[in-house]
N, C-alpha and C positions, 0 to 999 in steps of 0.2 A: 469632478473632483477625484472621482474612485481612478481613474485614467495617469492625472497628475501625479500620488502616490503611488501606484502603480512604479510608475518612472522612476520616481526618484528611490524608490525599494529596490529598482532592479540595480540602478548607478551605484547604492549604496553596496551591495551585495556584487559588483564586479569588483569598486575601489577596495571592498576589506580582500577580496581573494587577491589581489595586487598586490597590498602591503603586507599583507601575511607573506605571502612568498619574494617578497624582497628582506623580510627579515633574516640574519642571522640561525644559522641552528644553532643550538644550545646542549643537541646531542642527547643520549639517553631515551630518547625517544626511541619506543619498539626494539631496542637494541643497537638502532641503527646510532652514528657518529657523527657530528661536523665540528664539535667544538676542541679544542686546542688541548693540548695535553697539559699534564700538572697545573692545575690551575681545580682550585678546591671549589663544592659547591658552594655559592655564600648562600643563604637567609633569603633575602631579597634582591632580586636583579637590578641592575643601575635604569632609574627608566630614560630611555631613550623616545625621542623625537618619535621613531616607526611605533615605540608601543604603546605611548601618547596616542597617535592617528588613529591605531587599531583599537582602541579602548572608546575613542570618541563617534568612530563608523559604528561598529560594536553596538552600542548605544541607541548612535538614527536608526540601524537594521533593527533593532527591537522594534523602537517606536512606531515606524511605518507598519513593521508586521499586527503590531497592536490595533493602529489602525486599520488596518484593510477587513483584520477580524470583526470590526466595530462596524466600519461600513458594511462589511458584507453581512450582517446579521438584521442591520437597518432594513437593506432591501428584501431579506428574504422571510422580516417579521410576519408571521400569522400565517403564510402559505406553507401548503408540504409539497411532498414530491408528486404525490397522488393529485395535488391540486393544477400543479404545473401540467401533467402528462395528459391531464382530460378525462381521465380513466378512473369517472366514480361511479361509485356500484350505487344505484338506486332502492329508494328505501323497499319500493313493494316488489321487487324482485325475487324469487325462487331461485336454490341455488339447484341446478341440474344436480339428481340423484347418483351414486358413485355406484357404478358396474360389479355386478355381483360376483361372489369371489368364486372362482372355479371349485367344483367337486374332486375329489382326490382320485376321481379315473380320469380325469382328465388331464390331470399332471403325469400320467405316466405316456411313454411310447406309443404309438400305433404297432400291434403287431401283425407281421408282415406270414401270407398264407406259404403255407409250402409253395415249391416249384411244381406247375403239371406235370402228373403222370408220377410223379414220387409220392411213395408210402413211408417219406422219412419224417418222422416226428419232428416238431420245433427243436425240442431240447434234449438234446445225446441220450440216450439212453447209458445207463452205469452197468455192465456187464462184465 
């Protein structure tokens, strides 16, 4: 049944993107233009046949989405994702202890010995 809706959500969601874009611009939109000059906005647009269809597609596109949400919530009652993946932790489990945090010499550099046979100190001498 989930397959059949499926289908007909998808038919329904190509037919409304078809009659949207065979309708008429009306212009004003984003800036952009297609409607006709001097001609005032009215109140309410004449409805036409296309905006009949699109009001009625409109419509089953909800429906179906309502449905598929309803079905899909049927099948996936009372399980979680933990349940699906396999991956339960066990009640009498220990969790591995978390690795002890470094001492503050151990966050610094290694420092490195003079070069053999030199009497140069690490750090310049201020002279």
């Amino acid at each position: 049944m989930e397959n059949v809706v499926l289908i007909i959500h998808l038919l329904l969601a190509l037919g409304l993107i078809g009659v949207v874009l065979l309708q008429r611009s009306e212009g004003g939109g984003l800036g952009m233009g297609g409607g006709g000059g001097g001609g005032a906005m009215t109140g309410r647009a004449a409805a036409t046949a296309l905006g009949k269809l699109t009001w009625i597609l409109a419509i089953a596109f909800i429906c179906t989405s309502l449905t598929l949400t309803i079905l899909a919530a049927e099948k996936a009652s009372g399980t979680s994702v933990i349940d699906r993946l396999g991956g339960s932790v066990s009640q009498g489990a220990q969790p591995e202890p978390a690795p002890a945090a470094p001492l503050g010499d151990d966050l610094l550099p290694p420092s490195s010995p003079p070069a053999s046979g030199s009497d140069e100190p690490l750090v310049p001498r201020a002279d």
